[in-house]
N, C-alpha and C positions, 0 to 999 in steps of 0.2 A: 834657179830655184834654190831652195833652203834645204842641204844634203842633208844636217843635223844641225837639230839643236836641242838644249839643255837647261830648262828654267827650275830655278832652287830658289828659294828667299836670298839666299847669300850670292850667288854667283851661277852666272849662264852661258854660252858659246853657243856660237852659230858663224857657218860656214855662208862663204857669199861667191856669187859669181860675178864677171865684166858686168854683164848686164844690170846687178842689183845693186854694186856699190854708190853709183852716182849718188842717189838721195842720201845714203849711209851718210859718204861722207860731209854732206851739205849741211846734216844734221848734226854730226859730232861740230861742227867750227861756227856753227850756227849762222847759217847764210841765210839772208831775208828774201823772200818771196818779193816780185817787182810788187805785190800788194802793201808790205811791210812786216807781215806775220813771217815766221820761221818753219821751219819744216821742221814734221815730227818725226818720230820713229815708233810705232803702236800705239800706244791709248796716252801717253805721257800727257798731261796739259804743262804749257811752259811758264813759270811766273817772272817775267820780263824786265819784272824791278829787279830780279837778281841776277839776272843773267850778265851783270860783268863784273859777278864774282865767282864765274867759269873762269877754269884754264887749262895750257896743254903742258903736259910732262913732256912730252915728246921732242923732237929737234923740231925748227922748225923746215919745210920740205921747200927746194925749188920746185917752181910749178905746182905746187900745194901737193895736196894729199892724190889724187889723180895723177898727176904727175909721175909723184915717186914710185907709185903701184907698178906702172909701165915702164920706166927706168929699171926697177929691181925684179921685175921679170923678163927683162930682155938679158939681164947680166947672169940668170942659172937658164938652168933647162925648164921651158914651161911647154905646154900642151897647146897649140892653136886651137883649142876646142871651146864651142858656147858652154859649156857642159862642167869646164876646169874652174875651182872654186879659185880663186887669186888674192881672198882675205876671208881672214879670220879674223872676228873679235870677241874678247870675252868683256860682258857686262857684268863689274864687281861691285857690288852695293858697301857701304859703311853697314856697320854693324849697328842695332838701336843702343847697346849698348854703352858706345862709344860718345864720349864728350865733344861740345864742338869743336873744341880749342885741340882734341885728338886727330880729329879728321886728316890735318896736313901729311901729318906724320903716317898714320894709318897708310895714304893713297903714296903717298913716297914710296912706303917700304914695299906694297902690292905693285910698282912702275919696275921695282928693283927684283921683286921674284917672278912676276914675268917676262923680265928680259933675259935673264938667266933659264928661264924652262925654255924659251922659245926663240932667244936670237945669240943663244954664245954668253950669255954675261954682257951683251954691248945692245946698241940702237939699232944695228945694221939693217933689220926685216919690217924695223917697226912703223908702221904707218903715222900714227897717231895714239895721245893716250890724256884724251879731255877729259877733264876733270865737270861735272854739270851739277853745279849746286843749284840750278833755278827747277826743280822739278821734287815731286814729292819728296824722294831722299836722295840724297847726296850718291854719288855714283860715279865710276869711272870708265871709261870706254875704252879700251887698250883693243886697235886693231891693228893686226902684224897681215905680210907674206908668210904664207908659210914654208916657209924651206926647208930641208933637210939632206941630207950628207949621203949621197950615194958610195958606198963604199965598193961598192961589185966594179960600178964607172968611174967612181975618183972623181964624183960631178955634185955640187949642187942643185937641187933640182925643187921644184914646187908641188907639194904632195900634200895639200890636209889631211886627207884620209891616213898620211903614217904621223903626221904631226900630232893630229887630234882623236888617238884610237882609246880604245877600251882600258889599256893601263892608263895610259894618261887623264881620262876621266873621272879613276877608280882612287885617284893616287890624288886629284887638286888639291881638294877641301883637308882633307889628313897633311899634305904636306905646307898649305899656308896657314892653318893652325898652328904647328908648331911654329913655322916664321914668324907669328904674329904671336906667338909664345915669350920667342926668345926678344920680342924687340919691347913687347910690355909689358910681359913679367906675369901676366893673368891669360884667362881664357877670355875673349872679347867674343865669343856665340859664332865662330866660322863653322863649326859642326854643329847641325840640330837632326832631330827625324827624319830632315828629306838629305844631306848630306853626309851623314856616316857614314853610311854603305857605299859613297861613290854616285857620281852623275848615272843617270841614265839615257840610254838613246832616246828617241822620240819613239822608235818601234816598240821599243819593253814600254813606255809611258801608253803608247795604245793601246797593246795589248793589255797592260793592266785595268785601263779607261773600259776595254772590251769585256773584262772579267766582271768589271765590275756593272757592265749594262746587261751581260748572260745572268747576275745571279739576281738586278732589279728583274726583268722580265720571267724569271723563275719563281721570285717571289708575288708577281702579279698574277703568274698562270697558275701558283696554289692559289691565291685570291678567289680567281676570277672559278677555280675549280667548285671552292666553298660555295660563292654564291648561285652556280648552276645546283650546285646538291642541296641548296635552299628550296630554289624554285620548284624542282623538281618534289622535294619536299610536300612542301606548298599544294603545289596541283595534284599532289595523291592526297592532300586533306579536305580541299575545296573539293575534288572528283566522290570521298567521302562522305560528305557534305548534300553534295549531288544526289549520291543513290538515297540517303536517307531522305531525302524532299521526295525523292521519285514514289518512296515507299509509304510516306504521311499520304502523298497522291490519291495512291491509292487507296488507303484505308477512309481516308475523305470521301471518297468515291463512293465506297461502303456503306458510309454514313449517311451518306445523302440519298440513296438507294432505299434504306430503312424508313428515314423521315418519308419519302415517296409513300411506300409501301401505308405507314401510317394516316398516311393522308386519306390513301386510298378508301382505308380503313371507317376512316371518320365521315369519307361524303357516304357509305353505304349504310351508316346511321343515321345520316341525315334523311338520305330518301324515305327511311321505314318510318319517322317522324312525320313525314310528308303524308305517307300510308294512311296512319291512323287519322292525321284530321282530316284524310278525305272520307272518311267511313261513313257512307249512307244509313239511316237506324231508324226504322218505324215501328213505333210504341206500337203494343198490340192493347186492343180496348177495342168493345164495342162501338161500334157507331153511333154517332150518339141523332138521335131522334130519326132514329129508320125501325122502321116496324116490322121489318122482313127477316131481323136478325142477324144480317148481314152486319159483316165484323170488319174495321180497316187493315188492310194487310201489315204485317207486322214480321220484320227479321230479326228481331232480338226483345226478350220480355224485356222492361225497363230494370229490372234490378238485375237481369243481366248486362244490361248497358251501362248500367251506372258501376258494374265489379271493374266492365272493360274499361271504362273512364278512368276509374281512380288509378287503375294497374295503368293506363297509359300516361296517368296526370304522374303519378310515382316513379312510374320507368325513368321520362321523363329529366324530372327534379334528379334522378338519380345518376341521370347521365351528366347532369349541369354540376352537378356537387363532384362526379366523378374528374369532371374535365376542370374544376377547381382544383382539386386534388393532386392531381395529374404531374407526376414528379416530370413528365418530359417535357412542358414547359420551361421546367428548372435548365432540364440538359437541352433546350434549345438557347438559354440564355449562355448556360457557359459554351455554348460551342460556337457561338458568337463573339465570346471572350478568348476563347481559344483560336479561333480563326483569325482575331485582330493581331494574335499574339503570331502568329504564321506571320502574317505580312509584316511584320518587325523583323523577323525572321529572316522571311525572303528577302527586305529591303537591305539589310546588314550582308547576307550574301551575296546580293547583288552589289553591294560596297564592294564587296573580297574581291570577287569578280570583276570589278571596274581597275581595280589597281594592279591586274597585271593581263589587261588584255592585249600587250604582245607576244604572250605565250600562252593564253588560255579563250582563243575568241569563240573557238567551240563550244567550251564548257559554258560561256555567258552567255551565249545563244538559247543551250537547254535550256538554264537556269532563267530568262524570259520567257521563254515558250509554256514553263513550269507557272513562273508568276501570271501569267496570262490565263492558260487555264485554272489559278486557282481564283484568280478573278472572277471568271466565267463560272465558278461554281459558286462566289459569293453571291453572281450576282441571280443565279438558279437558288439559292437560298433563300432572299428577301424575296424573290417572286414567290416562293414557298408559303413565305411568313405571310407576306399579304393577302392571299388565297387563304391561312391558315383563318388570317384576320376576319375575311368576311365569310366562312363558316361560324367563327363565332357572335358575326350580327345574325347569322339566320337562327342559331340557337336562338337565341333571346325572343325572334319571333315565334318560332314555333311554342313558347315554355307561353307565351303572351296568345297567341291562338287555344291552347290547352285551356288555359285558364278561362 
């Protein structure tokens, strides 16, 4: 597995085990697959027109780069374990900086500072150190043994973990900046933002990664805080909303109770209409050619009849002009207008209510049961009105009987 590693614009390291090298090295000397394609290493795409203007710094190895791994760790102390890393390499990028005709020079003088950090000043650890210009940018791949100098045992021995620790990380980029100072005379961009302070391990890079997903999700649970104290918002204005419909409800109810009442009012004048033309009236006057003197019975003199006529032909007219008159005609048309104006009302509520019935299925429940019953009274209204309607055919009769 990968103990550590260390990715910067500028320069990386990473630790390898028996097990991981094989591909490594197939890919730094660029060995072709029996297909003919080359083996990668990450996301790299290879451009194959240039790939033989790669090359190795390095010596070249009996038994190649495999080879020499197990050669140079059979000659210090290594660890039999799957577990012991047995190469190191660090991946050093060209600077953008840098010109192309720089590049030779540049990857020279990085083959000569880290044989000196990591093999004595000589070749002796080092594996390999390919230079790959057929990929995005130019790069060099220096992978070493890593050994180090037992001093307690008077042993060399294989140890990345003391080769590639926390000063050495700290100390890369500051110390081949100036190497790269002193060989060009300028700053060629070896320190930026992610390398001043020193590499970091892959655990401070998680943990940072992790800082950085605690304070996205902190930022999301304010979010997501807001938009509950919305809704929440919301369903105390719609529930608002609610009682006030409940309470138009009612006084609807009121209303239509009145007009009842009224109604009531008007067939008990119709019947007393009804009354008067049923009025039986025999004129009193003698009989005419009876010699007995006998007289036809009579229940009202005629100019009594004719006061009750006129007072019932007057009433009457007086009722028909009154019911012209009649301002609550007027207030049955606007509360007809008023009522239409309800069901815009209710329907726009019913809107409100449709757009959040994952949290408010209750309330749109009422809020139908509400427009249903006020249905139900529109539609006791127009039965009202029609009933109103044909009281006012029977006036016309009765005022047409009168006459």
């Amino acid at each position: 597995m990968i103990v550590m590693g260390v990715m910067t614009e500028m320069a990386n390291v990473q630790k390898y085990t028996r097990g991981q090298i094989g591909g490594l090295t197939r890919h730094y000397e660029r060995t072709q697959k029996e297909d003919g394609t080359y083996y990668e290493f990450g996301n790299q795409e290879i451009d194959v027109s240039k790939s033989h203007l790669n090359y190795n710094l390095a010596p070249e190895r009996d038994g190649g780069q495999l080879g020499f791994i197990n050669r140079r760790t059979s000659e210090v102390q290594c660890l039999k374990r799957a577990d012991v890393n047995v190469m190191c390499s660090w991946v050093v990028t060209a600077p953008k900086s840098l010109a192309e005709d720089e590049y030779e020079l540049f990857f020279s003088e990085v083959y000569k500072f880290l044989n000196e950090r990591y093999a004595y000043g000589s070749d002796r650890n080092v594996i390999s150190a390919y230079i790959h210009m057929d990929e995005s940018a130019p790069h060099l791949h220096y992978a070493f043994v890593p050994v180090v100098y037992d001093a307690k045992k008077g042993i060399d021995k294989v140890s990345a973990k003391l080769v590639i620790d926390r000063l050495d990380l700290q100390t890369f980029h500051p110390d081949l900046e100036q190497r790269m100072l002193e060989i060009f005379g300028r700053e060629i961009g070896i320190l930026n933002d992610a390398t001043k302070d020193g590499n970091k391990s892959i655990d401070e890079l998680k943990r940072g990664t992790a800082q950085e997903k605690v304070e996205e999700l902190e930022a999301k649970k304010e979010q997501a805080a807001v938009e509950v104290s919305n809704l929440q918002n919301t369903a105390f204005e719609i529930q608002g909303d609610i009682n006030d419909l409940e309470h138009k409800k009612k006084r609807k109810e009121g209303q239509i109770q009145a007009i009842q009442g009224r109604l009531k009012s008007l067939e008990g004048n119709t019947r007393t209409e009804e009354k008067i033309n049923s009025i039986s009236v025999t004129i009193s006057r003698p009989a005419f050619g009876s010699g007995d003197g006998k007289k036809d019975k009579v229940t009202l003199l005629l100019s009594d009849w004719e006061n009750v006529k006129k007072t019932a032909i007057l009433g009457a007219r007086n009722f028909e002009q009154e019911k012209k008159n009649n301002s609550r005609e007027k207030a049955i048309d606007e509360r007809e207008k008023s009522i239409s104006q309800r069901e815009k009302s209710v329907k726009m509520r019913e809107d409100i209510v449709a757009d959040d019935e994952a949290g408010l299925e209750a309330q749109r429940k009422r809020a139908d049961h509400w427009v249903a019953q006020a249905r139900s009274y529109e539609a006791d209204y127009r039965r009202v009105l029609r009933e109103l309607s044909q009281l006012k055919g029977k006036d016309k009769n009765v005022d047409r009987d009168v006459k």
